[in-house]
C-alpha positions in Angstrom: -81.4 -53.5 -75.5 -79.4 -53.3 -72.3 -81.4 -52.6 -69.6 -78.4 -51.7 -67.0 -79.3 -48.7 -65.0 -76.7 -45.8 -65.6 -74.7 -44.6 -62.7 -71.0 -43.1 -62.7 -68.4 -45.7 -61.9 -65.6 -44.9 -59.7 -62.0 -44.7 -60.4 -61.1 -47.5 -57.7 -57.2 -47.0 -59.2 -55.0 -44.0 -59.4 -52.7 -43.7 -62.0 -49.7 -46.6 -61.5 -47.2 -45.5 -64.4 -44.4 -47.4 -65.0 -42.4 -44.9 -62.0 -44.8 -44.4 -59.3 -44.3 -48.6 -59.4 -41.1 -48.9 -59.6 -40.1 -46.2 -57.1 -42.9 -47.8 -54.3 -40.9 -51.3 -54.7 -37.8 -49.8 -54.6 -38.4 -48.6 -51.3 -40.4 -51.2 -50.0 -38.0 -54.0 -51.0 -34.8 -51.8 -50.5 -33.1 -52.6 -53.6 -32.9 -51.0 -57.1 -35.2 -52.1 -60.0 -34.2 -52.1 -64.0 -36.7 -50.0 -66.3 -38.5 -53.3 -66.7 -41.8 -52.7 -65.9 -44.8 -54.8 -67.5 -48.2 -54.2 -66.9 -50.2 -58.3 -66.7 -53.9 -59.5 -67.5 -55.9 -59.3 -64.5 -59.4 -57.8 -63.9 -60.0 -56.7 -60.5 -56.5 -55.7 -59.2 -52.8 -54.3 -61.2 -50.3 -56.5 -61.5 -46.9 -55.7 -63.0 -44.0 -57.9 -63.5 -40.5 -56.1 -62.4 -36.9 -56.7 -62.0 -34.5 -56.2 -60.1 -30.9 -54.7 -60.6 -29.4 -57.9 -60.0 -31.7 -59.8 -61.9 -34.4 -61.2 -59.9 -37.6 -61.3 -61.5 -40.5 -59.9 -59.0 -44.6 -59.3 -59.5 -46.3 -56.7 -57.4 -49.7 -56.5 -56.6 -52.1 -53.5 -56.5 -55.3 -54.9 -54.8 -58.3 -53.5 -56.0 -59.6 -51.1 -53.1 -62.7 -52.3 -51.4 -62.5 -55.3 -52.4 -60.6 -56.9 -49.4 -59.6 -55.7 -45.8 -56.5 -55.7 -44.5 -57.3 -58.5 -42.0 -58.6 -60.6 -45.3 -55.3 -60.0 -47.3 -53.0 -60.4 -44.6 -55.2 -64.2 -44.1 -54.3 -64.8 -47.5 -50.8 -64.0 -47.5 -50.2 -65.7 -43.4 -52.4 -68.9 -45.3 -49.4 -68.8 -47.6 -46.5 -68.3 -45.2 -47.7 -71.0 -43.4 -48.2 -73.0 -46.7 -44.6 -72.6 -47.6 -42.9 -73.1 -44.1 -44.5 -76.5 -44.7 -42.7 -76.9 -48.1 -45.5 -77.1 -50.4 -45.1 -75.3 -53.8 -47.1 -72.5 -53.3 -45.8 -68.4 -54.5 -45.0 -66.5 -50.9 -45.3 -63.0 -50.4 -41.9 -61.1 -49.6 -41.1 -59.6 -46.1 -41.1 -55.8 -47.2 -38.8 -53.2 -45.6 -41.8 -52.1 -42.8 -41.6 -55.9 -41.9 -44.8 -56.4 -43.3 -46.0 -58.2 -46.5 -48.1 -55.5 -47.4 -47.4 -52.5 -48.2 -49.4 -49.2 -48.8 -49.9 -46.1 -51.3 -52.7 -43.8 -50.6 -55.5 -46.3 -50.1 -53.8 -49.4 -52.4 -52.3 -51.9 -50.4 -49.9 -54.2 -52.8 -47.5 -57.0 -52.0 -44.6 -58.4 -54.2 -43.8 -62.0 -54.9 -40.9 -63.8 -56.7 -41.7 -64.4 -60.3 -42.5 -68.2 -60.9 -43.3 -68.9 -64.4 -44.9 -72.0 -65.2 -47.2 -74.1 -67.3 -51.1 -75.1 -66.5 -53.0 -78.2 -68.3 -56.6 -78.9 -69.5 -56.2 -82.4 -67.8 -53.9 -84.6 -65.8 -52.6 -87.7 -65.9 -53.6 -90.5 -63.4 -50.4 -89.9 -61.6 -50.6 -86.0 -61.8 -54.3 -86.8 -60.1 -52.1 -88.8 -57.3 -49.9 -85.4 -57.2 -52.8 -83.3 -57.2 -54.5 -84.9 -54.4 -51.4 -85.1 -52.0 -50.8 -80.8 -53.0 -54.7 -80.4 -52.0 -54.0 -82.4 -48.9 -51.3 -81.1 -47.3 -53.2 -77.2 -48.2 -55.7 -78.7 -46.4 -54.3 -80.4 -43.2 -52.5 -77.0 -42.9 -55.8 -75.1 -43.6 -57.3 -76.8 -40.9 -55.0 -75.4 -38.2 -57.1 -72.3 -37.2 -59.8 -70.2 -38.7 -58.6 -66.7 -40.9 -60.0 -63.6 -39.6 -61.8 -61.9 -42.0 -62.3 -64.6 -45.2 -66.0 -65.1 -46.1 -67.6 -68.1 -45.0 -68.5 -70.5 -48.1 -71.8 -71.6 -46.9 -75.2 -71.0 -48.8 -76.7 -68.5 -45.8 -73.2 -66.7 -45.6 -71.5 -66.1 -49.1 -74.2 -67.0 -51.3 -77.1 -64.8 -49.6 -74.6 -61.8 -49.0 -73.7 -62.5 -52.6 -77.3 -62.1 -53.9 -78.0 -59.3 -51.9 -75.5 -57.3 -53.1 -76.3 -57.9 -56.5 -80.2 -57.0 -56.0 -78.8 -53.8 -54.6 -76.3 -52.4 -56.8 -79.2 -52.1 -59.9 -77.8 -53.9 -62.4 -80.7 -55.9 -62.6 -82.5 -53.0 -64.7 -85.9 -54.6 -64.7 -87.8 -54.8 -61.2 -89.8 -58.1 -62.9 -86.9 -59.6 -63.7 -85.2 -58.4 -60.5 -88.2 -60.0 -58.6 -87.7 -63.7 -60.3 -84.2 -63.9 -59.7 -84.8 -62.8 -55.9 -87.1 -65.6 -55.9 -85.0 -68.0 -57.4 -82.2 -67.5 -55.2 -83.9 -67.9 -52.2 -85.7 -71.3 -53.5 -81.9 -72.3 -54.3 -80.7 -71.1 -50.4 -83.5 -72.8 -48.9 -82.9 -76.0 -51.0 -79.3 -76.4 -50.4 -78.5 -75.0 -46.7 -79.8 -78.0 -45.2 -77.0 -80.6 -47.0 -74.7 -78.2 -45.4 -75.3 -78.7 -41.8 -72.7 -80.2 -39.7 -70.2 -79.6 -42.7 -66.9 -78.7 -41.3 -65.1 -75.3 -43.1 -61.3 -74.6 -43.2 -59.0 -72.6 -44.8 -58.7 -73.4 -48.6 -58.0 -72.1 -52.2 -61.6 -71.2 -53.3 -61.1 -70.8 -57.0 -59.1 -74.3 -58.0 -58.9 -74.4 -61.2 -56.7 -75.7 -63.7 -55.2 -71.7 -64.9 -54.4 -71.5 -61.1 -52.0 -75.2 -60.6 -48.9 -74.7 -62.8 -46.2 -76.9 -63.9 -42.8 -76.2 -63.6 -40.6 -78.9 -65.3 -38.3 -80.9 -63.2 -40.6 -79.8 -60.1 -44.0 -80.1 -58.5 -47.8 -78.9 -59.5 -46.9 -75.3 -57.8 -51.0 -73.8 -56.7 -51.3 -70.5 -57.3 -53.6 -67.3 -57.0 -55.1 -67.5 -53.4 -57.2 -64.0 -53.6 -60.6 -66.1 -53.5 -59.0 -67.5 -50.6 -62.0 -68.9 -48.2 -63.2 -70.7 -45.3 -65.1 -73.5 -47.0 -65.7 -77.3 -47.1 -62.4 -78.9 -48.7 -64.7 -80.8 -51.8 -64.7 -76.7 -53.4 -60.9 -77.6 -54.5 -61.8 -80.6 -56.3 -64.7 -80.1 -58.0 -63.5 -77.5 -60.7 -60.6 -79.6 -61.5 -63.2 -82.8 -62.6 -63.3 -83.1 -66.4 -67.2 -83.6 -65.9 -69.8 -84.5 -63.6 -69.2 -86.4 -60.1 -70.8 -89.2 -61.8 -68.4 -88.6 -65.3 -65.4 -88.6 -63.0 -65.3 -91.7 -61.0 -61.7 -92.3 -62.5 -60.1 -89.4 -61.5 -62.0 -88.8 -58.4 -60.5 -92.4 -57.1 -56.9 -91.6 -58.0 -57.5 -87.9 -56.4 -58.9 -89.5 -52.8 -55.9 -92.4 -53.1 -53.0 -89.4 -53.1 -55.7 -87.3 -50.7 -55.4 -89.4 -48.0 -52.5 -90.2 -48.2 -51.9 -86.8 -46.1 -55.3 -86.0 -45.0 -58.8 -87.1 -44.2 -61.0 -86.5 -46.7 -65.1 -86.5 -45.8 -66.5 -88.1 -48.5 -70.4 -87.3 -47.3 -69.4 -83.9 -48.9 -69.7 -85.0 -52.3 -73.1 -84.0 -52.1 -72.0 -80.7 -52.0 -70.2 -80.5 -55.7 -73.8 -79.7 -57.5 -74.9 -77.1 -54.7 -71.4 -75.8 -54.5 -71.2 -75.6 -58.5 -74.6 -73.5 -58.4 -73.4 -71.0 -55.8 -70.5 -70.3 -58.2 -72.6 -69.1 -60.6 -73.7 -66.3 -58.0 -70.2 -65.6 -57.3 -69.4 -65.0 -61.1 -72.5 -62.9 -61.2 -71.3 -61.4 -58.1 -67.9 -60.6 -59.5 -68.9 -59.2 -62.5 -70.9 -56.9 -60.5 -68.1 -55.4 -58.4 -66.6 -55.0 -61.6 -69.1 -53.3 -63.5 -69.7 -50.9 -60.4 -66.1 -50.1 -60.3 -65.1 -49.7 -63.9 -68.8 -48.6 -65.5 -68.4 -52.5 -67.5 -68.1 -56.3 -67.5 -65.6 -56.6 -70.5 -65.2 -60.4 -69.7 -69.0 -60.9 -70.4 -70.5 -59.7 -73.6 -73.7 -58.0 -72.6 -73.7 -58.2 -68.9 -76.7 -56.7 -67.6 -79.1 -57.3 -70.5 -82.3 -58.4 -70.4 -80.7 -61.7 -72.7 -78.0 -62.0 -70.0 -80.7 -62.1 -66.9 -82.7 -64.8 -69.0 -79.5 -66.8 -69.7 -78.5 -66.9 -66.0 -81.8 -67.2 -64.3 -82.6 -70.3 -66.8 -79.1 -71.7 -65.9 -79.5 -71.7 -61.9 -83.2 -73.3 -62.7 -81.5 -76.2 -64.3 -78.9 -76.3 -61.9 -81.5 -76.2 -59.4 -83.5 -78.9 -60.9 -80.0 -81.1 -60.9 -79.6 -80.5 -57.1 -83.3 -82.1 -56.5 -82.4 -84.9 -59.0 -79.3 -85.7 -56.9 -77.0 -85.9 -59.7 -74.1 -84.8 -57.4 -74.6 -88.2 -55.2 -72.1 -90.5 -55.4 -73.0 -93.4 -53.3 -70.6 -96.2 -54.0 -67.7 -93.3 -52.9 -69.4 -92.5 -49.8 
């Protein structure tokens, strides 16, 4: 039984046919388009791939309204700027016709990028982990430069306790019992973790570095793409979803990652404490995700049963064990630190 509490979703998109797109990018990148028009996968915003009459492949971006400011999307796309003056492989926005890289269509903002395809891998190489720590490190020394504006902070009392409020108040938890333990449990986790986070230092990063989001381009470098989870966060939140395993399973690869790291950049190696805590507040940003989703679009389609009674069990049993691997220390790694 799903025990979601019914509501109306909202239509957060209106409709983008194939020429309300092309004629907004015609116009905002002053050139003609071909009839190509290809809607991609993506859950929260529209993406299209385009082309234009000379050939150029493009991708525009509808952001999903709500979701982001303007202040946070033009951090993401000034992180990437900056990333790119710098020369590392990262996917640009373009400089529209208003002299902007956003531009606007009732209350969509969207942005258009060169097409880059490219291949991603379920597991590197030692050298690629050499690669993959000099890409991360140069992200980060440039990341460190100044602050964004308007990027959440990834920090247990910020992120993760605006994260569970919000899901306690939308009402997808259907059951106030249920409701009630996973409160509880979230704030036993917040209270656990926030202290190993003092005097941590936060920057600009990725957010969301995973291995669908570093592609491979043959004859060039690891490109990083997909900066919407953009943050400001400790630097260790780009590693940890690339290991193949635990800290402790990943000695290898977390030596040949530090060896091309600091090669470019200092890398604080006290914040290996962090991956376990770090990995637990990502389940509450999945659940939070989903929820945004569901609120929007009336369902989860990624998750089977999001919102049931089975689903709350599943996730509060997940975060106890997490929890339980926190107090065990199984993130410390005291020969690297």
């Amino acid at each position: 039984m799903n025990d979601q509490k019914k509501h109306n979703p909202s239509q957060p998109f209106p409709h983008l046919g194939p020429e309300r797109v092309l004629n907004l990018v015609e116009k905002a990148i002053d050139s003609r388009c071909t009839n190509l028009c290809r809607q991609l996968s993506s859950y929260i915003n529209r993406v299209f791939e385009i082309e234009t009459a000379d050939g150029r492949g493009l991708v525009v971006k509808f952001y999903r309204p709500g979701r982001w400011s303007k202040n946070a999307l033009l951090d993401e796309h000034e992180f990437l700027l900056e990333l790119d003056h710098q020369e590392i492989p990262v996917i640009p926005p373009m400089m529209l016709s208003n002299g902007e890289t956003l531009g606007s269509y009732g209350n969509l903002f969207f942005s258009v990028f060169p097409r880059c395809g490219g291949r991603s891998s379920d597991e590197f190489s030692e050298e690629q982990w050499l690669e993959i720590g000099r890409l991360l490190a140069r992200c980060h020394a440039v990341g460190a430069v100044h602050a964004s504006r308007d990027r959440i902070q990834m920090l247990p009392d910020h992120s993760t306790a605006e994260q569970v409020r919000f899901i306690l108040e939308s009402g997808v938890i259907g059951h106030e019992q249920v409701a009630s333990r996973f409160s509880s449990l979230c704030r036993e986790f917040i209270d656990e973790i926030t202290p190993l986070f003092q005097g941590v230092t936060v920057s600009r990063i990725h957010g969301d570095c995973h291995f669908s989001n570093i592609i491979y381009r043959p004859g060039e470098s690891f490109y990083i793409i997909d900066f919407d989870d953009m943050a400001m966060g400790p630097p260790v939140q780009d590693l940890w979803m690339l290991l193949p395993g635990t800290p402790r399973e990943s000695l290898l690869e977390i030596d040949f990652f530090l060896e091309g790291y600091e090669t470019f950049h200092h890398f604080d190696r006290r914040s290996f404490r962090l991956i376990e805590p770090l990995r637990g507040m990502r389940f509450l940003h999945y659940i939070a995700w989903l929820t945004h989703q569901y609120i929007a679009d009336g369902s989860a389609p990624i998750i089977t049963g999001f919102g049931s009674a089975e689903y709350w069990e599943t996730e509060i049993a997940d975060l106890e064990d997490q929890l339980k691997r926190i107090r065990k220390g199984d993130g410390e790694l005291a020969n690297l630190i």
